[in-house]
N, C-alpha and C positions, 0 to 999 in steps of 0.2 A: 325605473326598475333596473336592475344589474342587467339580466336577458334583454333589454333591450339598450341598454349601453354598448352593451358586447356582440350585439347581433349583426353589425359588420364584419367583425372579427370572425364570430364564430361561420358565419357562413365562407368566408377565406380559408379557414382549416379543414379538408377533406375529412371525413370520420376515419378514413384508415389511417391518418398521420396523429390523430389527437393520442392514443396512448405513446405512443414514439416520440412525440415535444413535451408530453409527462416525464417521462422516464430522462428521456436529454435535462429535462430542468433541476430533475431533482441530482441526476449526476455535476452538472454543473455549479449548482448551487454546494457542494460539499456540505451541506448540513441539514437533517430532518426537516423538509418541507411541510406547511401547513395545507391544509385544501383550498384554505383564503389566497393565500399568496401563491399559489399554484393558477386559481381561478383571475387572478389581477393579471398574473406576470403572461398569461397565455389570454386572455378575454376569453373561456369557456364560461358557460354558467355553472354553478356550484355543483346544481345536482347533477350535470355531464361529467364534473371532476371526481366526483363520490362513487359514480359508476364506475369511472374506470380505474381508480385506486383500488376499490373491492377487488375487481378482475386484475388488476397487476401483481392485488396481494397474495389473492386466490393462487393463482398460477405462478408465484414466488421470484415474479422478478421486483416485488418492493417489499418492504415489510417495514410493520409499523414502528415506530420508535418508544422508547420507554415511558413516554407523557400518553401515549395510546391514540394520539392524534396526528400528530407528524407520522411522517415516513422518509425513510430511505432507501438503498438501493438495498434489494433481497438477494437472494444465493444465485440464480438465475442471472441477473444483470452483471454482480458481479464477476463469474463464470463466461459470460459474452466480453466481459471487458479484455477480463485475461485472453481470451481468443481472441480477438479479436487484435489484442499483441504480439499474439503468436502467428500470424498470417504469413503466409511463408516468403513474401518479399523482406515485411520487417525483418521476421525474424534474422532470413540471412545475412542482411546487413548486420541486426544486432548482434548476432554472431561473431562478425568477423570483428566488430567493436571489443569485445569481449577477448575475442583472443591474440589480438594485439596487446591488449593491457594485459593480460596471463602470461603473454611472454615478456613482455617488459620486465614486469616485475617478478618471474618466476614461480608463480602462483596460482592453486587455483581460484576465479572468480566465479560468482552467482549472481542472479537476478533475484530479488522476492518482493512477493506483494502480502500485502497484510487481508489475511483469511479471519474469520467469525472466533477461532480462538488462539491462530498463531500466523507465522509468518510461512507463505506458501513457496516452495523454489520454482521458478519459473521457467530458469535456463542456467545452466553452467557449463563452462569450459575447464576441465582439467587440466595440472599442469604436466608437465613430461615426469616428473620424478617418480620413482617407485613407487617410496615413501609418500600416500596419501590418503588423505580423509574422506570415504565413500556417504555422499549425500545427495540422493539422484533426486531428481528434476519429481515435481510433487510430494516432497518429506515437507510436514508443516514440521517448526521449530518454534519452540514457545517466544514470548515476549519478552520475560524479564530477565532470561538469561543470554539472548544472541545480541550480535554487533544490529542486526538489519530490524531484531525486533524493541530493539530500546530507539533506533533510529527512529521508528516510526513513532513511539509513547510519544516521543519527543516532538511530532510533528502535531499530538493531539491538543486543543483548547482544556482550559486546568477541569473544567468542570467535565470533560467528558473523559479527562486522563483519570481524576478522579474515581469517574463511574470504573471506568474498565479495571483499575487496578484494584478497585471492591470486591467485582466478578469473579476476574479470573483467576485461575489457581495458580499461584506462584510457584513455579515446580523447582522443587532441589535437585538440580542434575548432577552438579558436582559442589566441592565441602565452600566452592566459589560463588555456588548462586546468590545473586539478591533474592533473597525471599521476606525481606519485611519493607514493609509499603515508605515507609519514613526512606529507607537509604537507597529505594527503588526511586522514592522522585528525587532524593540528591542526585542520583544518577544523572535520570534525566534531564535536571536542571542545570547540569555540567551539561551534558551531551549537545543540550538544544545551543547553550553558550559555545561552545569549540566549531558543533557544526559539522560533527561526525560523532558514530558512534565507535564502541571496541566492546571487544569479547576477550577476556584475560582468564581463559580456562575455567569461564563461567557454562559454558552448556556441555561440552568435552575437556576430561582431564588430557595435557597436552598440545591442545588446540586454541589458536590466539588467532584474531579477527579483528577487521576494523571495516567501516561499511559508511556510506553514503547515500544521503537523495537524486532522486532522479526528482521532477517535481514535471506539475503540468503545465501548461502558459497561464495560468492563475496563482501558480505558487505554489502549489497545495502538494504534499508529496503521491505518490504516482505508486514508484516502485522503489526498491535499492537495492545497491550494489556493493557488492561485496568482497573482499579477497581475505582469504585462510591460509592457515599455514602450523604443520607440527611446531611445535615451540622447540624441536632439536633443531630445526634447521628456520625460522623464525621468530624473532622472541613479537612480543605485542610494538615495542620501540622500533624493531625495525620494519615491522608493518606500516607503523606511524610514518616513517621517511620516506613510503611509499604513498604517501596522500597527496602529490602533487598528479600524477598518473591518477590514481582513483578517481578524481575531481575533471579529470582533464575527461576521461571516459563517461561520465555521468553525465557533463554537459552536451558532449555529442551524441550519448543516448536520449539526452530529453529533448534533443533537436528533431531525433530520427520521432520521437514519439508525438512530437508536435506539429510534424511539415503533413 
């Protein structure tokens, strides 16, 4: 019987850590988890797994996925993750990451992670100029119009890019937006091929952007990074020439987020 296959195991797992190697696995796993493969991957028996899915769902650190049976990480989990980046050792480091590459390249940079229906700012560093683009720390920004929200389409599997570009509302921000799903996945399908993304006065008229992953020691993207700039003072091209810096800062932010 399963319970007694696992009944080594399960008596090794304290009852306070089993919803905590829940939650670890389904974060780990980056893809809606079953209660089967939850129940193998941990030796819980099923109905311990079912209990605590409920209470994970219940209290919104999981939520179910769209087959009604998986689950992945819910609003709550999510929210602990981001804090849990913002902890004030990383953060300060990532900071000062950040404003190294701002000054390099005369620009302001961001951080963003991908939220339930955009992309959320995590952290920016302004640059010295006047002339700049006010976008503070928690502005979500849609998907299919920024540099950091096509970065991420681009990190999704076709079937779940699919889903989301079904969903979500493709918002016209400017006469630049992709808003039809066909030249939204050309997009992307450049984007994931180059390995960065751009913003060409697709979310603000005047404002050009070009953005990168941060990814986790799995691959998987994490957060991204980004630098903006008024199109008077840089066009999209010479953001581009600025992607040896961009790359060079993402790699030692997915260091800091990995050690």
């Amino acid at each position: 019987m399963p319970d007694d296959q696992h009944a080594d195991t399960r008596d090794q797992i304290p009852t306070n850590l089993r919803l905590l190697l829940i939650m670890e696995e389904v974060a780990r796993t980056g893809l809606p988890v079953s209660p089967a493969s939850l129940s193998e991957a941990l030796g819980l028996p099923k109905p311990t797994i079912h209990r605590l899915l409920t209470t994970a769902e219940a209290k919104g650190f999981l939520q179910r996925d769209v087959d009604g049976r998986s689950y992945g990480p819910g609003k709550r989990l999510r929210r602990l993750a981001a804090n849990t980046l913002s902890s004030q050792r990383v953060r300060t480091e990532r900071l000062m990451i950040m404003k190294a590459l701002a000054e390099q390249v005369g620009e302001t940079c961001n951080l963003a992670a991908p939220g339930r229906y955009g992309m959320v700012y995590l952290d920016r560093v302004e640059t010295h100029w006047p002339l700049r683009i006010q976008l503070p720390v928690g502005t979500q920004v849609p998907f299919n119009c920024t540099a950091s929200g096509k970065m991420y389409l681009s990190s999704l599997r076709a079937d779940k890019l699919d889903r989301l570009i079904s969903a979500i509302d493709l918002q016209r921000c400017t006469d630049q937006s992709l808003t039809d799903p066909n030249v939204l996945h050309d997009e992307i399908s450049a984007t994931r091929a180059r390995g960065y993304a751009t913003d060409d006065q697709e979310f603000m008229d005047g404002m050009a952007a070009i953005c990168v992953a941060i990814k986790d020691n799995e691959q998987r993207l994490l957060t991204t990074l980004s630098i903006h700039a008024p199109v008077q003072r840089k066009t999209l091209a010479d953001l581009e020439a600025q992607l040896g810096p961009l790359q060079n800062a993402a790699r030692k932010l997915e260091k800091l987020a990995q050690d």
